[in-house]
C-alpha positions as CSV (number, residue, x, y, z in Angstrom):
1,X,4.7,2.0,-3.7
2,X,4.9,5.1,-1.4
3,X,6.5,8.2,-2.2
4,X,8.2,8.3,1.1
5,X,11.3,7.2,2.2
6,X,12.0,7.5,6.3
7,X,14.9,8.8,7.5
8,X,17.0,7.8,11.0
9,X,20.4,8.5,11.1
10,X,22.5,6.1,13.8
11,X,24.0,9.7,15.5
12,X,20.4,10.4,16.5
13,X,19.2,8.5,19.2
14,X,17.2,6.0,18.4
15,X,13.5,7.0,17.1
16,X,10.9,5.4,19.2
17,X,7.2,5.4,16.7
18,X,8.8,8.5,14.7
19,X,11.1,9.1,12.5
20,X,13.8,11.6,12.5
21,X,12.7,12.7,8.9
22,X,11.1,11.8,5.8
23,X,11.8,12.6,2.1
24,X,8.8,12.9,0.4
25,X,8.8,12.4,-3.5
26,X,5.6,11.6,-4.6
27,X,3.0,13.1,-6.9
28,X,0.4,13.8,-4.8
29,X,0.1,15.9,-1.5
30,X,-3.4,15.1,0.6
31,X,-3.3,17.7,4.1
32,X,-5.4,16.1,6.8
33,X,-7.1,18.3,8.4
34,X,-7.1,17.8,12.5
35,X,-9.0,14.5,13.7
36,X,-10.2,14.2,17.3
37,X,-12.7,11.2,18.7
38,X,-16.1,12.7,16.8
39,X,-18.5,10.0,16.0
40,X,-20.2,10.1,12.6
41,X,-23.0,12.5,14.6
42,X,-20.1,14.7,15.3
43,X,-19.6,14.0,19.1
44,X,-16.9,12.9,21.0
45,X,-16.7,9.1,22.0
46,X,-14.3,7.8,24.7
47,X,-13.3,8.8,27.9
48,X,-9.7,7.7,28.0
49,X,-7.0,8.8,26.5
50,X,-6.8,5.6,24.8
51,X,-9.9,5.2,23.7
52,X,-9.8,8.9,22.0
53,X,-6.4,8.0,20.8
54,X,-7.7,5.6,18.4
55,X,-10.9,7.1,17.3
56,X,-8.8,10.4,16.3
57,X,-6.4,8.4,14.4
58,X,-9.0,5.9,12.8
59,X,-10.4,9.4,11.8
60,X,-7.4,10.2,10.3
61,X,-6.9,7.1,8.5
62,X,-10.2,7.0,7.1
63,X,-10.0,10.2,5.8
64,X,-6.5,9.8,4.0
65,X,-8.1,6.3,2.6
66,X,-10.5,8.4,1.1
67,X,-8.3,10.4,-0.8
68,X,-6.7,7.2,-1.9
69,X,-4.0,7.1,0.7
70,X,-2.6,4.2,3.2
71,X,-0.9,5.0,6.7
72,X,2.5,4.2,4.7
73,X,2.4,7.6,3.3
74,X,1.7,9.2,5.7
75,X,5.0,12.1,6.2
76,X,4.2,13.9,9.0
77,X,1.6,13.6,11.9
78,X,0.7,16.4,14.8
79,X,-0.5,15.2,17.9
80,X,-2.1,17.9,20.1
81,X,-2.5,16.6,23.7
82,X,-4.5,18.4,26.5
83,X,-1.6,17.0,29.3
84,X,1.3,15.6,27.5
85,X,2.5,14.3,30.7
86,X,-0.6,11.7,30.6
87,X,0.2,11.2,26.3
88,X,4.0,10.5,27.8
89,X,2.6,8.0,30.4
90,X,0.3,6.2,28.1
91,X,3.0,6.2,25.2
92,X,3.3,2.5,25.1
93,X,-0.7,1.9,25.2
94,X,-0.9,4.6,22.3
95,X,2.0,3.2,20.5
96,X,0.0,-0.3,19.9
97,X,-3.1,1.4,19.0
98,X,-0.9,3.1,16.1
99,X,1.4,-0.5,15.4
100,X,-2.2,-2.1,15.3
101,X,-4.0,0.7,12.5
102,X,-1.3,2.0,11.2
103,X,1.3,0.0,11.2
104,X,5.5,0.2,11.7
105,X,6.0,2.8,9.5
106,X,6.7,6.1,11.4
107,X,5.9,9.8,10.0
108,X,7.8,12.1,11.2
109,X,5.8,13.3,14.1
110,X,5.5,15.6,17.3
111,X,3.2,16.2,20.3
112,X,2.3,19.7,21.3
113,X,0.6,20.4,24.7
114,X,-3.0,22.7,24.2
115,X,-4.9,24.1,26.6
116,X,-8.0,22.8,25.5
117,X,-8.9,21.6,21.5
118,X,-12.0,22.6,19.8
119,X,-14.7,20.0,21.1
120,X,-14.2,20.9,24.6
121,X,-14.0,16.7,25.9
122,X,-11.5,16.2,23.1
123,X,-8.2,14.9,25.2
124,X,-6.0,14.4,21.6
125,X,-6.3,15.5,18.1
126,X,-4.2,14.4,15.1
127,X,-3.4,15.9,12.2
128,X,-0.8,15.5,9.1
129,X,0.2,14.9,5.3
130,X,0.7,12.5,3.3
131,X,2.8,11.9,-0.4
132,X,0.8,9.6,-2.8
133,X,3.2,8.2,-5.3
């Protein structure tokens, strides 16, 4: 059972793969650090948006799973997009990709435009917190 409970009240508009807030009340905090589309050699794979997309947030799965976490508790999630105007176009694509690994249970999230990320190909980079019960 997760330690988080999600939060969307009906005088917000309507929360579409986010919630409006969480309320975290677990034992256990895990801080995931910023995932982009590195390979297990360290270098980016994918040239879409899409295909970055889910690399970064199998990344980001994997690495909350090893510190004995499932997407359900995930509480928040930062997505850092090189042209949000591209993220915002490709929303529904990217919204399956999460449904499909992660599942229907929204963190609170946000996307924040960046120049440029740390790998220099990266397009999107996702990082968060979780609440282990």
């Amino acid at each position: 059972m997760s330690g988080v409970e999600r939060v969307n009240p009906a005088e917000l508009s309507p929360p579409t793969g986010f919630s409006h807030a969480v309320v975290a009340s677990g034992s256990r905090v895990v801080f995931l650090a910023g995932q982009t589309a590195l390979d297990g050699d360290g270098i980016v794979v994918g040239d879409t948006l899409e295909e970055q997309f889910e690399r970064a947030l199998g990344n980001l799965l994997t690495a909350l799973a090893a510190a004995g976490g499932t997407p359900a508790d995930l509480a928040r999630v930062t997505v850092y997009a090189t042209d949000v105007a591209e993220y915002r176009a490709r929303a529904p694509r990217l919204g399956r990709i999460w449904q499909r690994l992660a599942g229907r249970d929204y963190p609170a999230m946000a996307v924040i435009g960046a120049v440029r990320l740390w790998d220099e190909r990266a397009l999107v980079e996702l990082d968060g917190f979780a609440v282990l019960p």
